[in-house]
C-alpha positions in Angstrom: 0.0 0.0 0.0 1.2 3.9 -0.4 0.4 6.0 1.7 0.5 10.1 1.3 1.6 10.8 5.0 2.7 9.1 7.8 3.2 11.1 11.2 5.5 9.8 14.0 5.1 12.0 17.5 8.1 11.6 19.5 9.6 9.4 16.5 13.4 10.6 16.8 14.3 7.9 19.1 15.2 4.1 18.5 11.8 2.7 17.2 10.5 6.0 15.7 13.9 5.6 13.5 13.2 1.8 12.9 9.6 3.2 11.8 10.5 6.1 9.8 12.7 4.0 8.0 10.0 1.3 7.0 7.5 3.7 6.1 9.8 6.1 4.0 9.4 3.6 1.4 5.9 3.7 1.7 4.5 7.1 2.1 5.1 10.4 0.3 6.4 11.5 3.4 6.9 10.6 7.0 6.7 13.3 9.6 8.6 13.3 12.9 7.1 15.6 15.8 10.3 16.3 17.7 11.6 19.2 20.2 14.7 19.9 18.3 15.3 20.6 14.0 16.9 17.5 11.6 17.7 17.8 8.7 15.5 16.0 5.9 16.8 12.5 5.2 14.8 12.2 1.7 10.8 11.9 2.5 11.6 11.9 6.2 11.6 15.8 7.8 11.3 16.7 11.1 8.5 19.1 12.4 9.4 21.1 15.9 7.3 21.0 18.7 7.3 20.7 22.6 4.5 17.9 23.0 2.9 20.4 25.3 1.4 23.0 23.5 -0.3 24.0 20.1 1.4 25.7 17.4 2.3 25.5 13.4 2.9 21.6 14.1 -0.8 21.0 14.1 -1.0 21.1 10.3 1.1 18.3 9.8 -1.5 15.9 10.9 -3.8 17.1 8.5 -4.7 14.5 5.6 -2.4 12.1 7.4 -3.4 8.3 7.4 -1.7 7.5 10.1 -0.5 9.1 13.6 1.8 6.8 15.8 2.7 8.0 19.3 5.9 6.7 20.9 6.3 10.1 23.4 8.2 9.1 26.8 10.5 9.2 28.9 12.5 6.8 29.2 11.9 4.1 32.3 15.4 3.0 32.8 16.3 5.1 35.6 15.7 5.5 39.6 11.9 5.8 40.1 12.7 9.6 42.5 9.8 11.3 43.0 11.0 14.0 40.0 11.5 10.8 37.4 8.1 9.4 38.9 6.9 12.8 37.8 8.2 12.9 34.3 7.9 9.5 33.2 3.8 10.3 33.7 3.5 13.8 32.3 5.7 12.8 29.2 3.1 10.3 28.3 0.2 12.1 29.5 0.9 15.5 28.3 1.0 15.1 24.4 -1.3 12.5 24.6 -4.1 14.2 25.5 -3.0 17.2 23.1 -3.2 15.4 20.5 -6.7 14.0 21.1 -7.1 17.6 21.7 -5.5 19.1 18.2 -7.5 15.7 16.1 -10.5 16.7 17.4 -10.7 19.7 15.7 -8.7 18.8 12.0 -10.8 19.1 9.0 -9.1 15.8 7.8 -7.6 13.8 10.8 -6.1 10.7 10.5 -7.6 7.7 9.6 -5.9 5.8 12.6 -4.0 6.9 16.0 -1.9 4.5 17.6 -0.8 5.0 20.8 2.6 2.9 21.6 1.5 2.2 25.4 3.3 -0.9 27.6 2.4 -4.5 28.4 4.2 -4.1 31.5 1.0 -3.2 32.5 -0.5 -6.4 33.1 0.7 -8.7 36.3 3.8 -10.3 37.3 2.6 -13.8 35.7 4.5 -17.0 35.5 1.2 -19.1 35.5 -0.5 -18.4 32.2 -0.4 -16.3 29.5 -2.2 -12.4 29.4 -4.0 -11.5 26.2 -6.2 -8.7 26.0 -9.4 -10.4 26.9 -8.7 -12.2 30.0 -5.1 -10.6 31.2 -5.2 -9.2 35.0 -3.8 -5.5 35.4 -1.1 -5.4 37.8 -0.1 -2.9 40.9 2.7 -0.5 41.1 4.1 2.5 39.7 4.5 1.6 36.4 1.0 0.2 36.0 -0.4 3.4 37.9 1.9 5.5 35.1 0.5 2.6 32.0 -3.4 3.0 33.5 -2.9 7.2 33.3 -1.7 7.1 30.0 -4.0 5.1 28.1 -6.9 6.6 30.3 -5.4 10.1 28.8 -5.7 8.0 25.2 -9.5 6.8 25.2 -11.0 9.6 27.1 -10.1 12.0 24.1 -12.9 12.4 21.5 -11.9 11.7 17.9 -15.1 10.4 16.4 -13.5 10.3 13.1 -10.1 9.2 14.0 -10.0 4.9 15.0 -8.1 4.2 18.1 -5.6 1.5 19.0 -3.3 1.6 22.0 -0.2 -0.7 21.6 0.8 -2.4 24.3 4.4 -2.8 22.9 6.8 -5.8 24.6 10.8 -5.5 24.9 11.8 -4.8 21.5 14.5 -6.5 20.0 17.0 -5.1 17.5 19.9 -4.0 16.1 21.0 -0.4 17.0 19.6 0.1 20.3 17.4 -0.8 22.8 17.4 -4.4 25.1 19.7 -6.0 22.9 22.9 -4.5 22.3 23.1 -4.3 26.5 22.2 -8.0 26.9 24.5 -9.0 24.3 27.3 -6.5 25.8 26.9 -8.5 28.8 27.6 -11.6 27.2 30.6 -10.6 25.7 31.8 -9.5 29.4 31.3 -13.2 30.5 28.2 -12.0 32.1 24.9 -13.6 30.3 23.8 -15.9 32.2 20.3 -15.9 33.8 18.9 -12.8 36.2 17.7 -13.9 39.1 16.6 -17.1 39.0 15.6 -16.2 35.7 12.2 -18.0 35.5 11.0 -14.5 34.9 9.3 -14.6 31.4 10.1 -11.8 29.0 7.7 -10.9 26.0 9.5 -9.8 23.1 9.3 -8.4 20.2 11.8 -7.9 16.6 11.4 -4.7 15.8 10.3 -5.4 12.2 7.6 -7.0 13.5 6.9 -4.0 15.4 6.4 -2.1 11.8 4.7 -4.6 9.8 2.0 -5.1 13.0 1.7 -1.2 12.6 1.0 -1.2 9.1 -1.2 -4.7 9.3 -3.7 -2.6 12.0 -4.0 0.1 9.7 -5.2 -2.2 6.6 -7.6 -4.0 9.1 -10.0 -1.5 10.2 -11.9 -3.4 12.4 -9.5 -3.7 14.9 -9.6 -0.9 17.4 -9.0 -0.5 21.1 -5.9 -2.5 23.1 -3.8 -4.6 21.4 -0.6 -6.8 22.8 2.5 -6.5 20.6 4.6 -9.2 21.3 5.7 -12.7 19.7 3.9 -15.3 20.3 5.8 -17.2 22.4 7.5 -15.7 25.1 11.3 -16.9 26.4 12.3 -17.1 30.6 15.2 -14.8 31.2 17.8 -18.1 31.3 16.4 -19.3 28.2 16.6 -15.8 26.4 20.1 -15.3 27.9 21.4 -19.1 26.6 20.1 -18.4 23.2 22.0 -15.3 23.0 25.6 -16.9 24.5 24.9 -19.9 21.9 24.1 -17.3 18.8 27.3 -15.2 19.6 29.5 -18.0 20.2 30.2 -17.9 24.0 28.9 -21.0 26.1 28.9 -20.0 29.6 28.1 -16.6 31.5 27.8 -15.8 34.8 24.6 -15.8 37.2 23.7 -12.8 38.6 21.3 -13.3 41.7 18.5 -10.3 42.4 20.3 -9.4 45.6 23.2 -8.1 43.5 20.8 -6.9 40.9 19.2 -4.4 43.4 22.9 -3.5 44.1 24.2 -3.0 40.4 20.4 -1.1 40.2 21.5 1.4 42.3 24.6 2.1 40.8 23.7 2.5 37.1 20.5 4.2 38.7 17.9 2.0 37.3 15.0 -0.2 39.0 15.0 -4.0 39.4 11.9 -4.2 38.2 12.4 -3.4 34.8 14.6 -7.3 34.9 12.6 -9.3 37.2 9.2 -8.7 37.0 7.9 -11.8 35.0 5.9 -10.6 31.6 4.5 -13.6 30.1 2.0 -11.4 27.2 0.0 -13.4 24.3 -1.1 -10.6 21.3 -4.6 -12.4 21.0 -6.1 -9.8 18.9 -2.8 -9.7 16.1 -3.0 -13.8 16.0 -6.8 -13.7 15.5 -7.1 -11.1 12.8 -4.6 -13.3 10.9 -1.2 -11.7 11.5 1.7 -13.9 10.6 4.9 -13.3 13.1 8.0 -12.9 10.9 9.8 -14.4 14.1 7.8 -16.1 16.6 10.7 -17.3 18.1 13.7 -15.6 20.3 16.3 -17.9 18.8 15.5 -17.0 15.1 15.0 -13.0 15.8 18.6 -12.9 17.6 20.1 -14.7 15.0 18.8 -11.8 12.4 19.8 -9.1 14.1 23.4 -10.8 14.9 23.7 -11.8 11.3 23.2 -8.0 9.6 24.6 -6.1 12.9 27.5 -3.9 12.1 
């Protein structure tokens, strides 16, 4: 399909590049909403704004088929009080200005997806979450994934269809989980986390684009869906496939007391390793989607076979 215009709102980071470069094929142009100037890179220009505030951005939505969302701050960091603070208001904020700037477009997009968590169902090494019968968990990061999709769906856009995301750990080749695990490896130090039971869900990050573009061409979908593989890897397994992909057999354990150690020194929260996220994306296998990797062992041999 071609498309005329494809908008990406906080797209200047690691997935909004993996995005911009899949649609820039694709569209006549792809618009990134960022806070600072770029230069064009062929159909893919930058468009200033603050995520907080209306101004001269608004017009690039118009006539657009497709607005994706990834604002955020990052999570990997010490949950203080003034991070606690920012990592809600940076989701929040432009997403509720946005609902507020489509609702009043002549042309609005056709679709608005919202690139939300699945961190926000419970720790769960029993069964499976899917979007029908997954329980929502407790915490801050639930509290900060409940706010932002509230801020999503309570915004009136009658003629703009509405999906929020609930994206997985993404798995690729320039940034992100992955280069840090496999670092880790290379030190000698991949093996499992914890007692790595932990599940992770996962994603490749080209499966993160072709599920984007799937959702637009199936209208009918709307509301939450899960974006991960569909079959989720424990933390050993995950760590075992990566040793065995790169070469190196053994790497050591690290157990969760010196997690919440080494946590405190890079100034990041255990959580974000431990907490078990074992998500099914229900909604993607039941409209027909077809993973491009399904499993963890075939996406990290991709990205280790064409990483530079």
């Amino acid at each position: 399909m071609h498309y005329k215009k494809i908008v990406l709102a906080g797209g200047n980071g690691y997935l909004g590049r993996v995005l911009a470069a899949y649609y820039a094929p694709l569209a006549n142009e792809v618009i990134v909403l960022a806070r600072k100037p770029e230069v064009a890179r062929g159909k893919i220009k930058t468009v200033v704004w603050d995520g907080m505030h209306q101004g001269d951005w608004v017009h690039a939505l118009e006539d657009a088929e497709m607005l994706i969302n990834l604002c955020g701050k990052n999570v990997n960091c010490r949950y203080t009080p003034a991070n606690r603070k920012e990592i809600i208001n940076s989701r929040v904020v432009p997403t509720a200005l946005l609902g507020e700037v489509i609702n009043k477009l002549t042309t609005p997009p056709q679709l608005w997806i919202n690139i939300t968590s699945a961190t926000i169902y419970r720790h769960a090494e029993d069964r499976a979450q899917d979007e029908d019968t997954g329980e929502i968990g407790y915490g801050f990061s639930i509290d900060v994934c409940r706010k932002w999709e509230a801020a999503f769906f309570e915004t009136d856009t009658p003629a703009t269809r509405k999906i929020a995301l609930r994206m997985g750990i993404v798995l690729g080749r320039t940034d992100g989980v992955f280069p840090r695990l496999l670092n880790l490896v290379k030190l000698g130090m991949g093996g499992k986390q914890g007692d790595g039971q932990q599940y992770v869900s996962w994603i490749h990050e080209q499966d993160v684009a072709n599920c984007t573009e799937w959702l637009f061409e199936h209208p009918e979908i709307q509301g939450v869906v899960n974006c991960t593989a569909p079959v989720a890897i424990k933390n050993t397994d995950l760590m075992r496939a990566i040793r065995r992909a790169y070469g190196i057999p053994v790497g050591l354990t690290t157990p969760a007391w010196l997690l919440a150690i080494g946590a405190r020194v890079i100034r990041t929260e255990t959580e974000l390793i431990l907490k078990s996220r074992w998500v099914a994306p229900k909604r993607l296998l039941d409209s027909g989607y077809h993973f491009r990797f399904a499993q963890a062992e075939h996406a990290i041999k991709d990205i280790l076979s064409i990483r530079i």
